[in-house]
Legacy VTK file of the C-alpha trace (Angstrom):
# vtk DataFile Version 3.0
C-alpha trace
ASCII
DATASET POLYDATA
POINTS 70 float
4.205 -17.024 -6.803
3.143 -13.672 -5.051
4.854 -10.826 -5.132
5.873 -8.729 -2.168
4.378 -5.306 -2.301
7.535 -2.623 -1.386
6.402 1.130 0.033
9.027 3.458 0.052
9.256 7.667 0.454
10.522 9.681 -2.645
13.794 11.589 -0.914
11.744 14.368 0.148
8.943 12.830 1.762
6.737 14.609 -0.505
5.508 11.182 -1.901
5.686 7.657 -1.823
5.593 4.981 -4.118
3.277 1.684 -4.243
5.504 -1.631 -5.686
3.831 -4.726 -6.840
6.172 -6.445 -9.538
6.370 -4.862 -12.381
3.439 -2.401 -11.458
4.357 0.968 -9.520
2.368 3.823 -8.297
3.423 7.211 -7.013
1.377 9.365 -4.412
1.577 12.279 -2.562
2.213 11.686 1.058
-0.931 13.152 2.104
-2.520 10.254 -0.096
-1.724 7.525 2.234
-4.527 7.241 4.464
-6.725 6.686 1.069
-4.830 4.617 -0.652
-4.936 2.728 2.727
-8.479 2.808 2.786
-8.355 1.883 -1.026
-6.807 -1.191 -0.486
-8.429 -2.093 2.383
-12.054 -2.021 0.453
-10.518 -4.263 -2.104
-9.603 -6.841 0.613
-12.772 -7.087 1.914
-14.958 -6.879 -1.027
-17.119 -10.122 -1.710
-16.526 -11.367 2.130
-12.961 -11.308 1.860
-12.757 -13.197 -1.711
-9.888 -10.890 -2.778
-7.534 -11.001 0.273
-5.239 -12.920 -0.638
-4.939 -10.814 -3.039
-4.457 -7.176 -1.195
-4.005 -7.598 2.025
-0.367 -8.535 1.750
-0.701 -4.766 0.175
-2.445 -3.732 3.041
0.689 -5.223 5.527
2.838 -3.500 3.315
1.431 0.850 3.598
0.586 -0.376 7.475
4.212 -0.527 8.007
5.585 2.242 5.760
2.464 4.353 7.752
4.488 2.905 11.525
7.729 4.285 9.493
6.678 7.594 8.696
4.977 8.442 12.124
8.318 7.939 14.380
LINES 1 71
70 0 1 2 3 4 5 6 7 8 9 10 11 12 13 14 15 16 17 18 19 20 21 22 23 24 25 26 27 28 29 30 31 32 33 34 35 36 37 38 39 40 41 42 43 44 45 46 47 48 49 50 51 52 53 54 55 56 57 58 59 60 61 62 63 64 65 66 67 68 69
């Protein structure tokens, strides 16, 4: 079973936070293009061995990146 990754903005919008299951990982704001980059390296590593793996990750900080620009 696979986990959902959940992106969300601290009340602020000084931060946001990165939610795998039980894992969690906060960020400044201004940390979201390399965490996106981050991720995105770990998808493709080893021809795409691991993408199952991150890119539902990657779906995830796309959107909450669509969110935070409108």
């Amino acid at each position: 079973m696979t986990v959902e990754p959940l992106v969300d903005a601290s009340e602020d919008g000084q931060s946001f936070t990165i939610r795998i299951g039980a894992w969690s990982g906060k960020y400044p704001i201004d940390a979201l293009p390399r965490q996106m980059a981050l991720y995105r390296q770990l998808r493709d590593r080893k021809n795409g061995a691991f993408a199952k793996h991150y890119q539902p990750t990657v779906r995830a900080l796309e959107e909450f990146a669509r969110r935070i620009a409108r």
